[in-house]
C-alpha positions in Angstrom: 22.7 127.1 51.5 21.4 123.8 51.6 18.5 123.2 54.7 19.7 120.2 56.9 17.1 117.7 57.9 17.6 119.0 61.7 16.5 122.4 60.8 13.9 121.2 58.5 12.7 119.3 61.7 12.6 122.8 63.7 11.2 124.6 60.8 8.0 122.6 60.3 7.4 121.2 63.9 8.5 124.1 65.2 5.8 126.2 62.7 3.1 123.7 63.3 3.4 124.4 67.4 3.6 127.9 66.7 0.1 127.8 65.3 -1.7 125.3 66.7 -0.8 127.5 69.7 -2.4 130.3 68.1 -5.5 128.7 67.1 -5.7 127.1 70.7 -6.2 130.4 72.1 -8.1 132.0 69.2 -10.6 129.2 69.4 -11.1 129.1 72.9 -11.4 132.5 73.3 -13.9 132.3 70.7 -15.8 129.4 72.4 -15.5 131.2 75.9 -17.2 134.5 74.8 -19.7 133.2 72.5 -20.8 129.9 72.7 -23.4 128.3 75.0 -23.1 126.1 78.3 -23.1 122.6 77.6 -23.8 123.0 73.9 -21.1 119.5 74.0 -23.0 117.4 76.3 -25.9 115.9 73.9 -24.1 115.0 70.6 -21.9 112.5 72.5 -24.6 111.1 74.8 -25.6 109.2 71.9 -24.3 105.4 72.9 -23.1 104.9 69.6 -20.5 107.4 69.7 -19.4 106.7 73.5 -16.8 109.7 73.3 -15.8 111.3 76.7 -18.3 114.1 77.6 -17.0 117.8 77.7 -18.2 119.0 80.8 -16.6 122.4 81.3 -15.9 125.2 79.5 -13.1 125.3 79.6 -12.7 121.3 78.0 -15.7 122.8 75.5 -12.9 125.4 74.8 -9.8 123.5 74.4 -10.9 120.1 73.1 -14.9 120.8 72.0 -14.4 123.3 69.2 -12.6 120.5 67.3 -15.3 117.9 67.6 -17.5 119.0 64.6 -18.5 116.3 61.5 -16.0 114.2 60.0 -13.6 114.5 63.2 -16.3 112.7 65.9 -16.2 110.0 63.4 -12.3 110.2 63.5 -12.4 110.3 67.3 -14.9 107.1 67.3 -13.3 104.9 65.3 -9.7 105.6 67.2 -11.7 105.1 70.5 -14.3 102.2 69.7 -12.7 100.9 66.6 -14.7 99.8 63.3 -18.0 98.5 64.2 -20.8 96.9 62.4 -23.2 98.3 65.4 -22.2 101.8 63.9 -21.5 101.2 60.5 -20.9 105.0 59.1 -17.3 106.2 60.4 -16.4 102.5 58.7 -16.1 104.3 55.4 -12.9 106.3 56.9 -9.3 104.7 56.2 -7.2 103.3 59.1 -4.4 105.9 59.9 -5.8 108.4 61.1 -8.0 106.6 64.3 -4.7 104.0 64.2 -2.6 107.1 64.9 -4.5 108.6 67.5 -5.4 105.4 69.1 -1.6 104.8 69.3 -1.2 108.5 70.5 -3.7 107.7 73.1 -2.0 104.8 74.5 0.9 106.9 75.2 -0.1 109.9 76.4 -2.3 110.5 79.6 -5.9 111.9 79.4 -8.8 112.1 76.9 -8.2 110.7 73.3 -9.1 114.3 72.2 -5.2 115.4 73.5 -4.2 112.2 71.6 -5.9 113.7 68.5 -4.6 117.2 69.1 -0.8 115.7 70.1 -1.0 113.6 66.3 -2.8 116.4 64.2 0.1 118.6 65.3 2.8 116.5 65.3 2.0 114.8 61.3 1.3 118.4 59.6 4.4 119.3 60.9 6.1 116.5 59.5 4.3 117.5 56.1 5.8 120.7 56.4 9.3 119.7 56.9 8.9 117.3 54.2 8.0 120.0 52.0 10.6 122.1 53.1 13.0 119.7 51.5 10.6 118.9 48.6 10.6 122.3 47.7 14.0 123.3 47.9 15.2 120.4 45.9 12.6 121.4 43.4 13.7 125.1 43.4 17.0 124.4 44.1 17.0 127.2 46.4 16.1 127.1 50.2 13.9 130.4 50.3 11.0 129.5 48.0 10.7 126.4 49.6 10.2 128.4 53.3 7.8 130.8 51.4 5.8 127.6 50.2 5.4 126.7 54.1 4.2 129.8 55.4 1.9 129.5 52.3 0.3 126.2 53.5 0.2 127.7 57.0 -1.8 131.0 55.7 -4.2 128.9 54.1 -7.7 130.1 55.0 -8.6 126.1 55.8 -5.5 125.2 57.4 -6.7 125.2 60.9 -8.5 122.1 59.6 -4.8 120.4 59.6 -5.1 120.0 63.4 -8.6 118.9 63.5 -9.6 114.9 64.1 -9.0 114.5 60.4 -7.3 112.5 57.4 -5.8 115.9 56.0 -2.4 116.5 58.1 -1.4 112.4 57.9 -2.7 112.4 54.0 -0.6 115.6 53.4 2.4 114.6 55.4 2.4 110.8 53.3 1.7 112.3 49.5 4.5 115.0 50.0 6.9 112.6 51.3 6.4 110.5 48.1 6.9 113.2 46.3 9.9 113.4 48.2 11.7 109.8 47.8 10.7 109.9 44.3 12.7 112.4 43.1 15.6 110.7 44.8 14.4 107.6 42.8 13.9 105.9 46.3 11.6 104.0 44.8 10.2 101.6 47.9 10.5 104.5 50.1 8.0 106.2 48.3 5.7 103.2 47.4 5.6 103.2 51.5 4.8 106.6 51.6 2.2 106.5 48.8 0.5 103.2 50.5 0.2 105.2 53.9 -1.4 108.0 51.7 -3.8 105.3 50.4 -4.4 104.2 54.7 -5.2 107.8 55.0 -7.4 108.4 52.5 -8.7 105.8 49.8 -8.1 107.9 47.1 -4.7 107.6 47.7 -4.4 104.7 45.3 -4.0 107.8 42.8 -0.7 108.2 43.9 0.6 104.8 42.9 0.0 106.2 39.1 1.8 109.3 39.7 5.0 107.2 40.8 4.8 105.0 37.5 4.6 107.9 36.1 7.7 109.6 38.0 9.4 106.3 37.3 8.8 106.5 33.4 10.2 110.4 33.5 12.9 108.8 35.2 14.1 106.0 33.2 13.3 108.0 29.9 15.8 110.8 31.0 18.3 108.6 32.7 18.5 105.3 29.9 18.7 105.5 26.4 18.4 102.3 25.5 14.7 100.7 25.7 15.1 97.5 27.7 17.4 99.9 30.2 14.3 102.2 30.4 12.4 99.2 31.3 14.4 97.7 33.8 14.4 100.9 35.5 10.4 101.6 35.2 10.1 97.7 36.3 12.2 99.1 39.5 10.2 101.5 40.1 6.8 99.4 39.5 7.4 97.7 43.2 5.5 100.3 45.0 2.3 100.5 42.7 2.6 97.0 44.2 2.3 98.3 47.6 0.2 101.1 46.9 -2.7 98.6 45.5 -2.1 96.2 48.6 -2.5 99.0 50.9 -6.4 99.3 49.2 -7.4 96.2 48.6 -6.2 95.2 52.1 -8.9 98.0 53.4 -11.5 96.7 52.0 -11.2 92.7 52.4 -10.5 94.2 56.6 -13.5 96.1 56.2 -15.5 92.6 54.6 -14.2 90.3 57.3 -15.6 92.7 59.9 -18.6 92.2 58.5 -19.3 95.8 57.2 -21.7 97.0 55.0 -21.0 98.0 51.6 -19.0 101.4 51.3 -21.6 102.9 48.2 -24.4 101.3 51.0 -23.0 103.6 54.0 -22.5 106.8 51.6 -26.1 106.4 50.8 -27.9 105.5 54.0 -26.1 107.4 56.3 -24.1 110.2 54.5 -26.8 111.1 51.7 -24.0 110.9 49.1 -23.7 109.0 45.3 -21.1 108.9 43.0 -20.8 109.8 39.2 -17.8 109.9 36.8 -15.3 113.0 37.3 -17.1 114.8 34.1 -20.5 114.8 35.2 -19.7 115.6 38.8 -17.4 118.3 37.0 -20.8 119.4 35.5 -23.0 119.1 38.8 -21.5 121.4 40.9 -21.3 124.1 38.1 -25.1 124.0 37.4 -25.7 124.4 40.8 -23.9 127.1 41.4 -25.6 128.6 37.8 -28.7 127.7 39.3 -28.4 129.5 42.7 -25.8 132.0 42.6 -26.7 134.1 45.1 -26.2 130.2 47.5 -23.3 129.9 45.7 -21.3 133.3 46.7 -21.9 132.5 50.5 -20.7 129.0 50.1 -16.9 127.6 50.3 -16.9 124.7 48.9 -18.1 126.7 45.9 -15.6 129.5 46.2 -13.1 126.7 46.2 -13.8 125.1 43.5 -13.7 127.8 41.1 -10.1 128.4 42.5 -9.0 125.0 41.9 -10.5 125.0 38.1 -8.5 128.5 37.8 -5.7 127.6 39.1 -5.1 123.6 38.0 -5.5 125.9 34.4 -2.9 128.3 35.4 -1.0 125.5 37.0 -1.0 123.7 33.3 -0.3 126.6 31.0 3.0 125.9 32.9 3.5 121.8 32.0 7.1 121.1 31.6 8.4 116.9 31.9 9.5 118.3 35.7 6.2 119.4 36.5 3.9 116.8 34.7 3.6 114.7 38.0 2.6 118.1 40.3 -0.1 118.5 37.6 -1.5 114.8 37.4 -1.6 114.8 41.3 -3.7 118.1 41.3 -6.1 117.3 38.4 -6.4 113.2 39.6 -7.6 114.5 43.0 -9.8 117.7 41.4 -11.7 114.9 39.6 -11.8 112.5 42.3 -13.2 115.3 44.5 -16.2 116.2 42.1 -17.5 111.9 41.7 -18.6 112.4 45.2 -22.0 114.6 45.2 -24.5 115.0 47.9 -28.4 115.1 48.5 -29.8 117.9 50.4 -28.9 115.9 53.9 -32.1 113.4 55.4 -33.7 112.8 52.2 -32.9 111.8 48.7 -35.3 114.7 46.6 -32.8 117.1 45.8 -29.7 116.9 44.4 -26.7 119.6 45.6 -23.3 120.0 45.0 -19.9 118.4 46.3 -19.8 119.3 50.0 -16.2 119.6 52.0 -14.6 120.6 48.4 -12.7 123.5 50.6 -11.4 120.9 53.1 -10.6 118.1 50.5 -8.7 120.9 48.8 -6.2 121.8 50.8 -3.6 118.6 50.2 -3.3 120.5 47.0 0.0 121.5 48.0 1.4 122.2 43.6 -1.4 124.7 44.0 0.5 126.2 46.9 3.8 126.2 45.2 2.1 128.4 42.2 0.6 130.8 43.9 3.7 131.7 46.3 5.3 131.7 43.5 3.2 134.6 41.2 2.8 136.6 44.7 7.1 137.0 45.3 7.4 138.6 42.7 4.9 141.6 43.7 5.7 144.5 45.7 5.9 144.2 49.3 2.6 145.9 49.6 0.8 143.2 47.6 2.6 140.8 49.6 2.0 141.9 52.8 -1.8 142.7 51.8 -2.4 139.0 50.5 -0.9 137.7 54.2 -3.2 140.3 56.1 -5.9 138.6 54.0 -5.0 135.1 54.2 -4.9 134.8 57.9 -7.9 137.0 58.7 -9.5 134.7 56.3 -8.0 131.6 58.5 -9.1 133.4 62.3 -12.7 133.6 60.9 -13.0 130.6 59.3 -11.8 129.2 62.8 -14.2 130.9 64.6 -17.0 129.6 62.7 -15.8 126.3 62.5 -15.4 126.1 66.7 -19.3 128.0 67.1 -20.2 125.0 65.1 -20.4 126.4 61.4 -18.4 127.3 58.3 -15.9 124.8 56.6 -17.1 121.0 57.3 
């Protein structure tokens, strides 16, 4: 039976309160038992980063063990804005503060419930968007549910309601996905230009609709200039797409802001190469150190990305071919960005936040939920036990201050 768009609504809100809930009192538990007083206080003393101070622990508990890396930059930029004072959040797209800004003029309190009220609310928008995604793709409505509870036992997918680009980047590239296959062509150049707002690589997604559009119009049309009437149709939001990222940066000129490869440099230690090279990078260094290697997760998942993009490919069919550009486009975009050892430019190291970046993979999702329904129920039930004990320690490091960044 086909999944109405009011139960898809329940299903992935619904899911996303669920466990948010569940990580709320995990993580402050966590923070409560084992962290130390005032731990909070000092990072946002800093007048750059004017972000209300934590006092308590019990506001340590609740709001504190999100505010870790990228997400105080998040929270800065919705509070303070962009600044040329404090030029290194400015590298961040718009959506993200511009959504919790706008949560934070509506709701009472800190802008950390703003962030938490957003977070929750756009990952579970993504969810019901896949829902609907993935039962039109499986024509069946209980893969699709099993492809939800997939995203939700990610071990990373507490990182979803963090102060971060992934839930509103997630929530935008699935539902172009979504209006594509509908050939709701401006709906999803929208979609894939809010994308591009959340993240700048989102511009990727404006080729994966041309290329939708061409599957399109060569199954639909037989007759050339009819093929290109209809790819011309579905051009108009490549046209958006592109406006959406060239309109960042001339906003991000006009403020006055430095450079974006100046910022990655001088304040996030970070350079760029070409997808191949980057490729090659992070695989010497995990060659080189091994035993660094097995203890790190950005490592660990990139080797599951390269194994599974190559499982993912093995099964390339015209239906698939845009899941498959979307994963490889963003595996290679990943890998341009590599890091110095952090504070000085001697050493060279590896891709850092590769198991954060990776979990919009969502066709990644889809293939493994796929391979493990079809094992027993024991291997099923073993690979959820595993999943989300992975997720409540993962958690727990990222609130004491450590594990994914």
């Amino acid at each position: 039976m086909q999944i109405t768009w009011s139960a898809a609504w329940r299903w992935g809100i619904g899911t996303a309160i669920v466990h948010r809930l569940v990580l709320l009192v995990w993580m402050a538990s966590v923070w409560l038992l084992v962290a130390q007083p005032n731990q909070f206080a000092a990072p946002h003393s800093d007048p750059t980063v004017p972000l209300p101070l934590l006092d308590t622990p019990l506001e340590g508990a609740i709001f504190g063990v999100w505010r870790r890396w990228d997400a105080i930059h998040y929270l800065n930029l919705a509070q303070n804005g962009y600044r040329e004072a404090d030029p290194g959040p400015t590298v961040f797209a718009p959506l993200t503060p511009l959504l919790i800004k706008l949560a934070d003029w509506a709701l009472p309190g800190a802008v950390d419930l703003a962030a938490m009220f957003m977070e929750t609310l756009t990952f579970g928008i993504a969810l019901a968007l896949l829902l609907k995604f993935c039962e039109s793709y499986y024509g069946d409505s209980g893969p699709a549910r099993r492809v939800v509870i997939g995203m939700v036992l990610l071990p990373g997918a507490f990182l979803f309601y963090a102060p971060l680009s992934e839930a509103p980047y997630l929530a935008a590239a699935v539902a172009m996905f979504y209006f594509a296959i509908r050939q709701q062509w401006l709906r999803a150049g929208l979609a894939a230009a809010l994308a591009t707002l959340a993240r700048s690589q989102g511009v990727l997604l404006g080729g994966i609709l041309m290329l939708m559009a061409a599957l399109d119009a060569w199954a639909t049309e037989t007759i050339w200039h009819r093929r290109l009437f209809r790819l011309f149709r579905g051009s108009g939001g490549l046209v958006i797409v592109l406006a959406a990222f060239v309109g960042f940066q001339a906003f991000r000129i006009f403020q006055g802001l430095p450079a974006l490869d100046t910022i990655y440099r001088d304040y996030s230690f970070v350079f760029f190469v070409d997808p191949l090279h980057g490729l090659w990078i992070n695989l010497r260094w995990i060659i080189e150190d091994p035993l660094a290697a097995l203890g790190n997760f950005d490592m660990w998942a990139l080797v599951f990305m390269l194994i599974s993009s190559g499982l993912l490919l093995r099964r390339a069919t015209p239906a698939n071919l845009p899941l498959i550009a979307f994963t490889f486009g963003h595996i290679l975009v990943f890998v341009t960005k590599i890091n110095w050892i952090w504070g000085s430019y001697d050493e060279v190291t590896y891709t850092q936040s590769l198991a954060r970046y990776s979990l919009i993979l969502f066709p990644l999702v889809m293939l493994w939920t796929e391979h493990i329904s079809r094992r027993s129920a024991l291997v099923r039930t073993g690979v959820i036990v595993a999943l989300a004990g992975s997720q409540l320690i993962l958690s727990a490091l990222y609130a004491l201050g450590g594990g994914l960044v």
